[in-house]
DRENDOZA-465453 format. One record per residue: z negated, x, y negated of N, C-alpha, C in turn; residue in one letter. Coordinates in steps of 0.05 Angstrom, whole numbers, padded with zeros to 5 digits, always signed. Layout:
BEGIN
ZXYZXYZXYa;...
***
This chain:
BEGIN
-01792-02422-04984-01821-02420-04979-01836-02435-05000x;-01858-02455-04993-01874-02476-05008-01896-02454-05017x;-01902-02451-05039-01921-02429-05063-01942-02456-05051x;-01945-02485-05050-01962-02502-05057-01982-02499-05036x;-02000-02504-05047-02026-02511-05022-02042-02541-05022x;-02039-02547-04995-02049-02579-04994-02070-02579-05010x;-02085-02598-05009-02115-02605-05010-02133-02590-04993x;-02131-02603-04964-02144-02588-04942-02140-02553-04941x;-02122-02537-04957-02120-02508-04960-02141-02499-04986x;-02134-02520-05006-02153-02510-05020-02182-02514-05016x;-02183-02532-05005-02213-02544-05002-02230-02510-04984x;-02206-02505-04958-02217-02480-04943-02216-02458-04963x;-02201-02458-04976-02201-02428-04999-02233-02436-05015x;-02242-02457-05033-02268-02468-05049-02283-02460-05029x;-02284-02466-05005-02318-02464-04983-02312-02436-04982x;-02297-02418-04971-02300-02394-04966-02309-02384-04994x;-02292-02378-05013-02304-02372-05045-02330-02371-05051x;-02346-02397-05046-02373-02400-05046-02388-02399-05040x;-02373-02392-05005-02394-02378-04987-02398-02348-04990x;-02377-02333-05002-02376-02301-05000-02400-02303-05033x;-02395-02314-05056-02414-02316-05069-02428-02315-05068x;-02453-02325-05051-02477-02331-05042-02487-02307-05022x;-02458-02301-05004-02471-02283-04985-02479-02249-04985x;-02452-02247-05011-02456-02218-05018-02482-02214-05035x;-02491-02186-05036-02515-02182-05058-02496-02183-05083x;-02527-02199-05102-02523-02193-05129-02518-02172-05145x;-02496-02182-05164-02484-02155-05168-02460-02143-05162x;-02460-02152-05137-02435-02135-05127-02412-02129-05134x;-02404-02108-05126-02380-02104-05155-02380-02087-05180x;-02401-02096-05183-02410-02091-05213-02427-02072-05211x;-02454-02071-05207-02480-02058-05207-02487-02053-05170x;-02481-02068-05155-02487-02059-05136-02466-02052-05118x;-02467-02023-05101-02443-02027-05087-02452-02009-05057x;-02440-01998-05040-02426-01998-05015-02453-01968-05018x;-02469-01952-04997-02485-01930-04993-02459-01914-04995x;-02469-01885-04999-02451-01865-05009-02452-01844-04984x;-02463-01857-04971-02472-01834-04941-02457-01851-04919x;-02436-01831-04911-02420-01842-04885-02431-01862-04859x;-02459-01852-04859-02468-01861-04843-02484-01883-04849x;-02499-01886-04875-02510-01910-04884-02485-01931-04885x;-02460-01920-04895-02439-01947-04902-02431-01956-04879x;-02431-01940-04857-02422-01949-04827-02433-01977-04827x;-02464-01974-04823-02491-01989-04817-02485-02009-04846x;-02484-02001-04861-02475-02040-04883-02454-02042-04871x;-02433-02033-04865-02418-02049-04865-02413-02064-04840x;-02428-02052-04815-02432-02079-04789-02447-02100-04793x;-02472-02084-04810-02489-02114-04818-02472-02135-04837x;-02457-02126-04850-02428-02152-04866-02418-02166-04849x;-02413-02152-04826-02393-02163-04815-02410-02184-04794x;-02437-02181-04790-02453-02194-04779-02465-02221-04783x;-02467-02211-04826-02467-02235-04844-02449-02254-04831x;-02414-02243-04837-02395-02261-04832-02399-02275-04809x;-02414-02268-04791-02409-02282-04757-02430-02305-04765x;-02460-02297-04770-02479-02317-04773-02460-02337-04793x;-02450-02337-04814-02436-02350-04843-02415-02374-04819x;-02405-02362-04797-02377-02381-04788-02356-02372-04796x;-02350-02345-04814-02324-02332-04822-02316-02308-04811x;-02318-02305-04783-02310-02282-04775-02298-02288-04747x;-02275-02280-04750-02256-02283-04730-02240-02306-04732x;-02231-02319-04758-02220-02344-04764-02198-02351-04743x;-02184-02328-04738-02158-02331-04723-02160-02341-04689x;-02184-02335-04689-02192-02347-04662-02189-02375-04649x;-02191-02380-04622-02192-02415-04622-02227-02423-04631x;-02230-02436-04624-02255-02450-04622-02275-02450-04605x;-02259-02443-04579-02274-02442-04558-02291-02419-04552x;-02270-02391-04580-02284-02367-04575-02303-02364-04599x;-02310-02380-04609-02318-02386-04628-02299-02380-04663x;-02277-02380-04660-02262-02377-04683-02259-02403-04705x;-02238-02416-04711-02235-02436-04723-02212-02443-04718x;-02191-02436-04703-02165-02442-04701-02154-02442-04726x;-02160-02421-04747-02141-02432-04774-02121-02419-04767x;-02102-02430-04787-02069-02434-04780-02069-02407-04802x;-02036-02400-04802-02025-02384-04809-02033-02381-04840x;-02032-02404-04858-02040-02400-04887-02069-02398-04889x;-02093-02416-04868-02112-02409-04874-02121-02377-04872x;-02104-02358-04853-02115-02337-04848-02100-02313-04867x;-02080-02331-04885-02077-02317-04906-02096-02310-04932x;-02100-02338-04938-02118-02356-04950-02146-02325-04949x;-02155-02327-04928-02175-02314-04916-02172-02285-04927x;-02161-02279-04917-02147-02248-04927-02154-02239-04954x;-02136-02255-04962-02134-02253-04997-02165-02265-05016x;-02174-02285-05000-02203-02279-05011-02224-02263-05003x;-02224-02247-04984-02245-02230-04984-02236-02207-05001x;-02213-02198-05005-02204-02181-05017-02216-02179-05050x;-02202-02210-05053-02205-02213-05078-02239-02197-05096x;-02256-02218-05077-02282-02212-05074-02299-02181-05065x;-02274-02162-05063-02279-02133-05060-02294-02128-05027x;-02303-02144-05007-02315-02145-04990-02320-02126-04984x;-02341-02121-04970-02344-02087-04952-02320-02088-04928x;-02300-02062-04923-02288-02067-04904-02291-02059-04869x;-02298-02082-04851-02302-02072-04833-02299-02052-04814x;-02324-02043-04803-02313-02018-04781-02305-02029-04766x;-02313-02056-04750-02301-02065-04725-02275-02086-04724x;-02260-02077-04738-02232-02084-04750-02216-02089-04729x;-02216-02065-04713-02208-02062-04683-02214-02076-04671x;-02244-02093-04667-02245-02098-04647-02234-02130-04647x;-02237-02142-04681-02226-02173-04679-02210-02172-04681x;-02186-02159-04695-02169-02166-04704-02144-02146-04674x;-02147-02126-04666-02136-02120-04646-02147-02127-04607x;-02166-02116-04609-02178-02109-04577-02177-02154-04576x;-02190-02164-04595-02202-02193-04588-02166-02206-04594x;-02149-02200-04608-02117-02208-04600-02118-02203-04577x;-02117-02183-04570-02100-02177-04542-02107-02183-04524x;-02139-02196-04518-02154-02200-04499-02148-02228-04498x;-02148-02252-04522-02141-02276-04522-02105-02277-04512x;-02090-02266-04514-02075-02260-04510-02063-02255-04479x;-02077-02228-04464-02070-02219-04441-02092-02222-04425x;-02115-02226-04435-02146-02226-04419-02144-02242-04391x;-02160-02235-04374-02173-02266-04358-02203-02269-04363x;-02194-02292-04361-02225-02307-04371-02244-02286-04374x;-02255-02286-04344-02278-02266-04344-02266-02248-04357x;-02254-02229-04381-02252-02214-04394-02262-02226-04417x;-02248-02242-04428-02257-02260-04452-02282-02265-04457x;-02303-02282-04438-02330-02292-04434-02347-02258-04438x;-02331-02237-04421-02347-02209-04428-02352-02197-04454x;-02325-02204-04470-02328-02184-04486-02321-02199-04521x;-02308-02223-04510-02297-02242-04539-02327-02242-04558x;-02349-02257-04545-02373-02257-04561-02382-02232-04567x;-02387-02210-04554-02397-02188-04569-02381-02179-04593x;-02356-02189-04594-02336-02175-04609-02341-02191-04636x;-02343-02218-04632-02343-02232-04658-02366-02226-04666x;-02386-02224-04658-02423-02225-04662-02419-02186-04681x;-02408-02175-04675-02398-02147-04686-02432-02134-04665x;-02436-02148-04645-02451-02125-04624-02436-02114-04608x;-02408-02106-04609-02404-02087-04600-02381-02081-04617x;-02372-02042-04628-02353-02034-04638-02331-02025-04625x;-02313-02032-04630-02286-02022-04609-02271-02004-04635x;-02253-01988-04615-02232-01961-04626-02213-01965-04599x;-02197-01949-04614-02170-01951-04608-02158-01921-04591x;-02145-01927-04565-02143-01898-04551-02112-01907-04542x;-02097-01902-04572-02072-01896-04558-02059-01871-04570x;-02059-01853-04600-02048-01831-04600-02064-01806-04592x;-02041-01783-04583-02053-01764-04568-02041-01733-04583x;-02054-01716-04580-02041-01697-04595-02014-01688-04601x;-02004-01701-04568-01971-01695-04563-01958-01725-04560x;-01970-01739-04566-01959-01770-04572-01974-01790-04588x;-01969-01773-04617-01973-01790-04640-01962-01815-04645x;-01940-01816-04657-01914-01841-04657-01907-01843-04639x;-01895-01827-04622-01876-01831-04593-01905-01839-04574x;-01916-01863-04576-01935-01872-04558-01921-01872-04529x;-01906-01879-04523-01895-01880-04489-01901-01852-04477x;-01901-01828-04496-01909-01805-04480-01941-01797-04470x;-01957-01822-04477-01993-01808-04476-01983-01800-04448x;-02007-01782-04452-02015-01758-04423-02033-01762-04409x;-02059-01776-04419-02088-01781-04408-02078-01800-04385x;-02091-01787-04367-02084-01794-04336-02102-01818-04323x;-02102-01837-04311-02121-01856-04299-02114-01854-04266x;-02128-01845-04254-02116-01840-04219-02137-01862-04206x;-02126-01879-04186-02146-01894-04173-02162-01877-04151x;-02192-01891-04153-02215-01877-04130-02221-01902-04123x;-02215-01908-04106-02214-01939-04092-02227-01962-04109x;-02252-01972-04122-02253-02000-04147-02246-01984-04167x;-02244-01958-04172-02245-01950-04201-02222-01924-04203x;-02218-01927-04232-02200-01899-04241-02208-01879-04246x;-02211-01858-04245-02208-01835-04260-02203-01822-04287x;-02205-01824-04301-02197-01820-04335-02202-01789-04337x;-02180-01776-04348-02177-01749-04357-02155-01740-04375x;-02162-01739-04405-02152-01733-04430-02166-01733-04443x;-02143-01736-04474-02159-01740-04501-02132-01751-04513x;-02155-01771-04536-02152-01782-04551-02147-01771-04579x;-02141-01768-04607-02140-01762-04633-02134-01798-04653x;-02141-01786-04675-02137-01808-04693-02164-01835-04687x;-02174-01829-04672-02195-01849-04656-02211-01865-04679x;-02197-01875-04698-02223-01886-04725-02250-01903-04712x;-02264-01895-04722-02291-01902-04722-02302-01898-04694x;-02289-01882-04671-02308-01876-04648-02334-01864-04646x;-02345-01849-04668-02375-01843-04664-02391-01871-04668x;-02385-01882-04682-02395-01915-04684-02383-01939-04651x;-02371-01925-04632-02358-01952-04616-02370-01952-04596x;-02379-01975-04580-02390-01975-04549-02372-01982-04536x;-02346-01986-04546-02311-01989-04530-02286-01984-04539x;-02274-01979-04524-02250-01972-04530-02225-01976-04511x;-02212-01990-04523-02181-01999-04506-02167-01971-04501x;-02145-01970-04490-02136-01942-04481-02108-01951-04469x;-02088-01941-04482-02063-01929-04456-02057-01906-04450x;-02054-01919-04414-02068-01885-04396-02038-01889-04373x;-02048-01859-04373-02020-01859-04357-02018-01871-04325x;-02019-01877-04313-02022-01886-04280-02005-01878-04264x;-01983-01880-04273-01957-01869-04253-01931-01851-04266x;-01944-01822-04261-01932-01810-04273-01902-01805-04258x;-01888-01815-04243-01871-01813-04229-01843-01830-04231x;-01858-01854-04253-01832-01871-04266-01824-01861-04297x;-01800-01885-04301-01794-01880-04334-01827-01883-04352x;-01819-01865-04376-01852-01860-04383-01858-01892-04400x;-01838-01922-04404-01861-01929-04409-01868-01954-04394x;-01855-01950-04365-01863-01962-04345-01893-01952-04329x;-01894-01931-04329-01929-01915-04318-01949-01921-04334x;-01948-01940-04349-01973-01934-04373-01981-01968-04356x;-02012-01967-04371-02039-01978-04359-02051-01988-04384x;-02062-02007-04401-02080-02015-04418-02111-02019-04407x;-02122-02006-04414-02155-02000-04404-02177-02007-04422x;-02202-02019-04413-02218-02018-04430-02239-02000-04424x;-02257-01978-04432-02268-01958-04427-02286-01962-04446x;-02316-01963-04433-02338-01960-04443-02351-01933-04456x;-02355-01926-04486-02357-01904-04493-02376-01892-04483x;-02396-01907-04469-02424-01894-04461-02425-01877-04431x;-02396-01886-04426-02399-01871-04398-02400-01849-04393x;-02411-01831-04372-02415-01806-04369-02385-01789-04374x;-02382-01778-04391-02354-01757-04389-02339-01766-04412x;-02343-01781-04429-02337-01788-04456-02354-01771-04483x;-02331-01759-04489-02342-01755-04522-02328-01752-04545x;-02340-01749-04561-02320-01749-04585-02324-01725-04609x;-02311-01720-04630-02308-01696-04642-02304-01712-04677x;-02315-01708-04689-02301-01728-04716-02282-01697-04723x;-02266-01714-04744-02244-01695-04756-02242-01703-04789x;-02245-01675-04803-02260-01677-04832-02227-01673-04849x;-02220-01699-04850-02198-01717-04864-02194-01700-04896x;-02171-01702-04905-02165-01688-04935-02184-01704-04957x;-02197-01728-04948-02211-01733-04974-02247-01732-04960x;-02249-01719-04951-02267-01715-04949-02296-01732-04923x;-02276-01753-04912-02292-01772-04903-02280-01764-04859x;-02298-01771-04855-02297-01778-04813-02290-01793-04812x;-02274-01814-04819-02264-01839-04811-02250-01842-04772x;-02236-01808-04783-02219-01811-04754-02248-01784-04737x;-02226-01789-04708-02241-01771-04695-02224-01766-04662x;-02225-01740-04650-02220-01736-04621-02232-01747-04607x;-02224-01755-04582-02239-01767-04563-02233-01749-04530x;-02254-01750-04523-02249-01731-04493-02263-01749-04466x;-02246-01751-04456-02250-01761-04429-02252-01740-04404x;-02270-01732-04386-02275-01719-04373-02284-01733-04347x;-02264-01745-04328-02269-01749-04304-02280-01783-04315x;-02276-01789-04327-02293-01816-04334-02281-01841-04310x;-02300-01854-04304-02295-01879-04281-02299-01899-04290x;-02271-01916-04296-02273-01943-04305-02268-01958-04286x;-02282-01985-04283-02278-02004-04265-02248-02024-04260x;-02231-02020-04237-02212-02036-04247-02205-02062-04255x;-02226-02071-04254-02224-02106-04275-02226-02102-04300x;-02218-02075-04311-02226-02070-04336-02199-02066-04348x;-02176-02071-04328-02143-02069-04332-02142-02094-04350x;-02129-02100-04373-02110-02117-04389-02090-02124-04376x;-02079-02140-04364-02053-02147-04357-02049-02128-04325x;-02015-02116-04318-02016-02110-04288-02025-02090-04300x;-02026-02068-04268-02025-02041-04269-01999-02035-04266x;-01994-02014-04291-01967-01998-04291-01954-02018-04316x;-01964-02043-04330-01953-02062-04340-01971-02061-04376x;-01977-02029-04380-01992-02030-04400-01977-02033-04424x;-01953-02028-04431-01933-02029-04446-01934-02055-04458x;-01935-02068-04449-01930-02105-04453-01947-02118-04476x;-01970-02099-04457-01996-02110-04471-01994-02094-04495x;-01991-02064-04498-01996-02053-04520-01978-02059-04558x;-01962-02069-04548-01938-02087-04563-01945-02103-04575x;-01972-02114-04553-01977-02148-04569-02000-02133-04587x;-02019-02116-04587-02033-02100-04600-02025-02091-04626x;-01994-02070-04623-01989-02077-04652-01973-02090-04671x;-01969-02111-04654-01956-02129-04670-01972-02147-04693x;-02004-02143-04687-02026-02154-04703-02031-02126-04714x;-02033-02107-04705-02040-02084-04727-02026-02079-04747x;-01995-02081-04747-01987-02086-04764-01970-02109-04779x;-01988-02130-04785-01979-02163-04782-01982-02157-04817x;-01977-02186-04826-01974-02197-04857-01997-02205-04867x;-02013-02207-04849-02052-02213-04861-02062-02188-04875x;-02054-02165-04851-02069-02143-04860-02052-02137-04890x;-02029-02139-04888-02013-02126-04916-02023-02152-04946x;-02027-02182-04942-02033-02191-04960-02062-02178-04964x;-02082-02177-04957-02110-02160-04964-02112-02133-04983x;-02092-02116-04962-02088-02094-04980-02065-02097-05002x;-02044-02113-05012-02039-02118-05035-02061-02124-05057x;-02075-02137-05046-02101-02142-05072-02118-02117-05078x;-02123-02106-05052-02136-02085-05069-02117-02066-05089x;-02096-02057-05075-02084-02042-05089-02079-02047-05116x;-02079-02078-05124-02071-02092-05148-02091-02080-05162x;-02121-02093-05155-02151-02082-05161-02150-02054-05176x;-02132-02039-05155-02140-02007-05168-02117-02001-05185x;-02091-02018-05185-02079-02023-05213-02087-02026-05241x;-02107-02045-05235-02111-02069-05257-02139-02045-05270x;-02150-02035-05248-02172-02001-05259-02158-01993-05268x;-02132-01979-05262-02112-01958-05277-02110-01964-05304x;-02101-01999-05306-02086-02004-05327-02110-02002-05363x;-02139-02005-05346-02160-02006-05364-02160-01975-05365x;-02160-01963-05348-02182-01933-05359-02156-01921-05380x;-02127-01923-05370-02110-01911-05383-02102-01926-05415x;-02120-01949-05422-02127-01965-05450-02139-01945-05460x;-02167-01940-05456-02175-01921-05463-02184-01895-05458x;-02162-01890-05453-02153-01856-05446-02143-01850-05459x;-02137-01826-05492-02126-01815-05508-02118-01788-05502x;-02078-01796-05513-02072-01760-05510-02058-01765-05529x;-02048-01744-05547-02026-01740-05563-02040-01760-05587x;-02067-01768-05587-02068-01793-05615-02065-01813-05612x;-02057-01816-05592-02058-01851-05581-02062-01851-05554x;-02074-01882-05545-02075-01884-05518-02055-01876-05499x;-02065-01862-05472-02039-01855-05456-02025-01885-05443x;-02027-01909-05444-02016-01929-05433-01996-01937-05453x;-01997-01929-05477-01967-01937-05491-01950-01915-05493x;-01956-01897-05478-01937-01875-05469-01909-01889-05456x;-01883-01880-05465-01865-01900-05450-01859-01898-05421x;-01864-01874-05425-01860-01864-05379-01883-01877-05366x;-01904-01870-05379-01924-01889-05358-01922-01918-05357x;-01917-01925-05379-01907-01957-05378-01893-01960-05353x;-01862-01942-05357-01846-01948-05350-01851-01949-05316x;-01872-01928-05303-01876-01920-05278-01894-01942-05265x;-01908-01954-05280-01936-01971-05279-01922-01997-05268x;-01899-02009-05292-01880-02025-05280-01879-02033-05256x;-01864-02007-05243-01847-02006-05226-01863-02015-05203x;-01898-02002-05200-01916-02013-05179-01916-02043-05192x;-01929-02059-05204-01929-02080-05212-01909-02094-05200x;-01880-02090-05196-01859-02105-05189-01857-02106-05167x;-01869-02071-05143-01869-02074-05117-01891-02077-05114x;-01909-02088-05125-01942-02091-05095-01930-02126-05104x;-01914-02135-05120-01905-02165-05120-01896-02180-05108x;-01873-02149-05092-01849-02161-05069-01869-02167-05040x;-01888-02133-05049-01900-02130-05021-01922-02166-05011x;-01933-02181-05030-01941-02196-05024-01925-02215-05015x;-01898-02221-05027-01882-02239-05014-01866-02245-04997x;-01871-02209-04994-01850-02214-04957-01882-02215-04939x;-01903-02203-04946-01927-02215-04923-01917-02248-04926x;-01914-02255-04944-01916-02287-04944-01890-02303-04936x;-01878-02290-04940-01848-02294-04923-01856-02297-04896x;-01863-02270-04876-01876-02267-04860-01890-02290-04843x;-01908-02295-04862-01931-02312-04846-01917-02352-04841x;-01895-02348-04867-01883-02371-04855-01864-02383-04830x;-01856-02349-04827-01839-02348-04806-01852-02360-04783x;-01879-02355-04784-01893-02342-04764-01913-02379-04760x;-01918-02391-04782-01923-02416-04785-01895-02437-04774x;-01874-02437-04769-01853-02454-04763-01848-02438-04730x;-01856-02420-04729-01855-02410-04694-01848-02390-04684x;-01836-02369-04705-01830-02353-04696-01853-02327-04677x;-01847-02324-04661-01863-02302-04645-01871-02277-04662x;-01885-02267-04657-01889-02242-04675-01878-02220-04660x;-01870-02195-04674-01843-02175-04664-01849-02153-04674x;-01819-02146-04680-01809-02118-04690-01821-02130-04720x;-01807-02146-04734-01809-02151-04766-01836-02136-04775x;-01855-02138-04763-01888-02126-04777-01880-02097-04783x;-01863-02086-04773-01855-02051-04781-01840-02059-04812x;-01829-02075-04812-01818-02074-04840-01827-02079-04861x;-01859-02096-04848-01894-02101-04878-01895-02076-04879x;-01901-02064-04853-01912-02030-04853-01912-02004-04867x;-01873-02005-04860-01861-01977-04876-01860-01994-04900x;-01857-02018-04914-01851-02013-04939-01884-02016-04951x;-01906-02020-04947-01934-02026-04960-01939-01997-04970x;-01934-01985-04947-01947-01955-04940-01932-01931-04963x;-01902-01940-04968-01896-01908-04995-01899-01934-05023x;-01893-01959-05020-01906-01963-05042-01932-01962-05050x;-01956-01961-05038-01986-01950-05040-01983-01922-05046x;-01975-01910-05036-01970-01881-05038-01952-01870-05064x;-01936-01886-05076-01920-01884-05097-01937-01895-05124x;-01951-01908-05121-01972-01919-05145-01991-01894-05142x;-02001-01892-05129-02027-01878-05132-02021-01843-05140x;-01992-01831-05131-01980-01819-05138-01983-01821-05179x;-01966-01842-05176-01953-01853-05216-01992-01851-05218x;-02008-01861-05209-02036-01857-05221-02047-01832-05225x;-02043-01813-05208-02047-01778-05207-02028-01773-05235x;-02007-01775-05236-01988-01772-05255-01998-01769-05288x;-02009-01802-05288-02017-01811-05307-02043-01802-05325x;-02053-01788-05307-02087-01777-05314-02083-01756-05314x;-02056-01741-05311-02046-01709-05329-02071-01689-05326x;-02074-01673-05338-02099-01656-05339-02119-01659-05326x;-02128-01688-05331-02151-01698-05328-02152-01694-05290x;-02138-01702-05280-02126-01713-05251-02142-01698-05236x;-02147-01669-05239-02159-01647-05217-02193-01664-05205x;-02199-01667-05233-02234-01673-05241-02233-01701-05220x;-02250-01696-05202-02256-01724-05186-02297-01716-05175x;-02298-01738-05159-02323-01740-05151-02337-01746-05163x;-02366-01732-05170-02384-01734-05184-02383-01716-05212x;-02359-01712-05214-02354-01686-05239-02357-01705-05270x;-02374-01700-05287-02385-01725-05301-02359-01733-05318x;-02336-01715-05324-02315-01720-05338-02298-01727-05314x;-02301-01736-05299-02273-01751-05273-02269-01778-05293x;-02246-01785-05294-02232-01805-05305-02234-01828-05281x;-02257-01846-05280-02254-01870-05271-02267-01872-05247x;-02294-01849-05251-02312-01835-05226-02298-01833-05209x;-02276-01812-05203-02255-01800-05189-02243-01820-05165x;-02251-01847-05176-02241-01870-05159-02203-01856-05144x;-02192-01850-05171-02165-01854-05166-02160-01824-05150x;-02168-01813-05159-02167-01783-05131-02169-01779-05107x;-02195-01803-05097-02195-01806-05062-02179-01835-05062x;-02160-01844-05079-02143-01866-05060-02121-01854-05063x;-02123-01832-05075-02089-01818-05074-02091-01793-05051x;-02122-01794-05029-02114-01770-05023-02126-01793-05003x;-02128-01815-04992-02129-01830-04972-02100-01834-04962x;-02086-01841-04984-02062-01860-04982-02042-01842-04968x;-02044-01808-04965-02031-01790-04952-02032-01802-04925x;-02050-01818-04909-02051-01822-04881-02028-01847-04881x;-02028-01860-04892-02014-01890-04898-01988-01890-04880x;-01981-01860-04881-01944-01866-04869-01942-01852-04846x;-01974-01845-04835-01974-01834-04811-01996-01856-04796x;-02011-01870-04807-02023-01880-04784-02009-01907-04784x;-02023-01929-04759-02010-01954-04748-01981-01947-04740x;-01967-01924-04739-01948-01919-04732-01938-01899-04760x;-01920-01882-04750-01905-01869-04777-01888-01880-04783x;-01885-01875-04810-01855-01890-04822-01833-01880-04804x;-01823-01856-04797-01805-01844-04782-01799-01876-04751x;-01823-01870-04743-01824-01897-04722-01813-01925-04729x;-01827-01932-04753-01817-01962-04763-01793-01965-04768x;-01768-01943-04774-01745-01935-04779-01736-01942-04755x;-01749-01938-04736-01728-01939-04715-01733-01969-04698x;-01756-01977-04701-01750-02005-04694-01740-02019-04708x;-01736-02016-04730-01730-02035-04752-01696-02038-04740x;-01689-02006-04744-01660-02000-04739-01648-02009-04705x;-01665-02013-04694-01658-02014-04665-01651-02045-04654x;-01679-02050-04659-01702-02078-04658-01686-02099-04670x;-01675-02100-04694-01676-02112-04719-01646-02118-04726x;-01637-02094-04738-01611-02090-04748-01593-02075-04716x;-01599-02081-04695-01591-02070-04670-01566-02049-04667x;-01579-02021-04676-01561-02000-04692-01562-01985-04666x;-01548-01967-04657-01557-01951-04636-01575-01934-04635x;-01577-01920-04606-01607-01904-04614-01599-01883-04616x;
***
C-alpha cells in the first residue's frame, strides 16, 4: 500500500482544509462549540450539514450527476479524515447520504433518485433507519413488521427500535416482511416510508448517557405507495446488504479513528496534569503501559481502514470484510475509554457539570457512549459470524 499522495490528492485535501476553515465559526474548538440542548444541536447540526451542501462538500461519494464529485476512494478518505481532524459537527442525516443515498444510487430507478437524491444531499430531508426490531436486533432476517399489499399500496404494521434520529426524520428506509410464507430472508421487502404518514410514530429512548439519540418507531396500518419498493418485491435482502456494506465501510472507521485519537491526545494532557501519589498520574507505569496499548491499536485500526479502501480502489467489491473494520474499531474504542475511566481513579465518578469533573466529564459520556459500539451497526456476536462464515468459510 502507497502512504504517498499525488499532487492532485493533496491539492483536494488544501481546498477542503481551507474551506472547513472559513466555514466553521470562529473559534471553534476552542471557545465556541456544539448547543448543549438536544434539540438546539439537532438544528446546528442540519444547518452544517447544509453549510456543506451550499460549500460543494457534501456527498463527495456521489457521481456528478447527483450532484456529488465522483471522488475516488482516497479522496473520500482524504475527506473523512479532514473533517474529523477539524472536529466537525457530526451529522444527523448520516443516514440519509451515506446509507439511504448508497443504496438508492445503487438499487434506485431513476425516478427514485430525481425524488429523493437532491433532498438528501441539500439535508432537506432526514432519513433513519427501520431495520432492527425488538425480536430482531442482529438476526435482521427475522424483522416481523408486516407490509401486505391493498392494491397501489402496502400496509405497514410493526415497530421499529434503535431508530437514531427519527424524531428529527421525514423518512425512513425499512425491511418489512411481505411474504411470510417463505425462507425468512427471502420474504423481506426494502421500503421507503414517509414519517409523516398517518399511523407513524415514534417514542425516543433515554440511552445510559443520558442523550435520545435512539428511539421506537410504530407503524399502525401505515400505507406506502408501491414505487416506494428498492429493488423486487420479496428481493429486500439484496438491497439491505448493499446498505451495510457502507454502514460499516473504512470511511466511517478512518473518521472515527481521529476522533478517538483526539480524545487520546485529551487523556494524554489532562493525565500531565493530574497528580496522585506526588507526581503526575501519566508517569505512573500501568497507565503508560495501558495508554500504549490504545496508541498502538487506534494505529492498526487506521491501517486496515486503509488497507481497506485500497482494496476497494484496485476493484474489489465491497462485502463481508467491513465486519472486520467493525468488530475490531468497536472493543478497541471501548478498551481505551475503559484504560481512560481507569486512569482518572477516584476522580472517574465526577462527570457533567460537577465543577471538579476531570476534563468537564468529557471522558465519562464517551465511555458510557462507547457501551453501544458492539451492539449497534450490527453486534460484534454478528460480525463473528460473517467474518467466520463469509470470510474464513468456517461452518455455521
Amino acid at each position: 500500500m502507497d502512504f504517498a499522495r499525488t499532487p492532485a490528492e493533496e491539492e483536494f485535501r488544501t481546498a477542503l482544509r481551507t474551506w472547513l476553515a472559513g466555514a466553521l465559526p470562529a473559534g471553534w474548538g476552542e471557545t465556541v462549540f456544539e448547543p448543549e440542548g438536544e434539540d438546539a444541536r439537532a438544528q446546528f447540526r442540519i444547518e452544517w450539514e447544509k453549510t456543506l451542501h451550499r460549500g460543494g462538500w457534501a456527498c463527495i461519494h456521489w457521481p456528478r450527476e447527483y450532484g456529488g464529485r465522483d471522488a475516488s476512494q482516497v479522496e473520500q478518505a482524504i475527506y473523512a479524515e479532514e473533517l474529523a481532524r477539524a472536529r466537525v459537527p457530526e451529522g444527523i442525516n448520516i443516514i440519509g447520504r451515506n446509507l439511504a443515498g448508497s443504496t438508492l444510487l445503487a438499487h434506485g430507478t431513476e425516478a427514485q433518485k430525481q425524488r429523493f437524491l437532491p433532498r438528501i444531499i441539500a439535508c432537506e430531508e432526514v432519513w433513519c433507519q427501520g431495520f432492527s426490531e425488538p425480536g430482531a436486533g442482529s438476526d435482521l432476517a427475522s424483522v416481523r413488521t408486516r407490509a401486505e399489499l391493498d392494491g397501489d399500496h402496502f400496509v405497514v404494521n410493526g415497530q421499529k427500535v434503535w431508530t437514531s434520529y427519527a424524531q428529527y426524520s421525514q423518512w425512513c428506509f425499512a425491511l418489512v416482511r411481505t411474504d411470510p410464507s417463505v425462507k425468512k430472508h427471502a420474504g423481506l421487502t426494502f421500503l421507503l416510508i414517509d414519517m409523516t404518514s398517518p399511523g407513524v410514530s415514534t417514542r425516543p429512548l433515554k440511552q445510559i448517557s443520558g442523550e435520545n439519540e435512539f428511539n421506537e418507531t410504530f407503524f399502525d396500518n401505515v400505507r406506502v405507495p408501491v414505487e416506494n419498493v428498492v429493488g423486487e418485491i420479496n428481493g429486500g435482502w439484496r438491497i439491505a446488504m448493499t446498505t451495510l456494506a457502507h454502514e460499516r465501510g473504512p470511511e466511517d472507521a478512518l473518521g472515527r479513528q481521529i476522533r478517538f485519537k483526539q480524545e487520546l491526545e485529551l487523556l494524554l494532557e489532562t493525565l500531565s496534569g493530574l497528580q496522585r501519589d506526588g507526581r503526575p498520574v501519566i508517569e505512573q507505569a500501568n497507565v503508560r503501559q495501558k495508554l500504549a496499548q490504545s496508541v498502538i491499536e487506534l494505529d492498526i485500526m487506521r491501517l486496515s481502514a486503509l488497507r481497506q479502501l485500497s482494496q476497494y480502489e484496485n476493484g474489489m467489491a465491497r462485502g463481508a470484510e467491513a465486519s472486520a473494520n467493525k468488530l475490531y474499531w468497536s472493543h478497541v474504542a471501548q478498551d481505551f475509554f475503559e484504560r481512560a475511566i481507569d486512569a482518572l481513579g477516584p476522580l472517574a465518578p465526577l462527570a457533567g457539570h460537577d465543577p471538579l469533573a476531570v476534563g468537564g466529564g468529557r471522558f465519562q459520556l464517551s465511555y458510557l457512549q462507547s457501551r453501544a459500539f458492539s451492539i449497534y451497526s450490527g453486534s460484534s456476536e454478528i460480525q463473528r459470524n460473517i467474518i467466520g462464515e463469509r470470510i474464513l468459510g468456517l461452518p455455521r
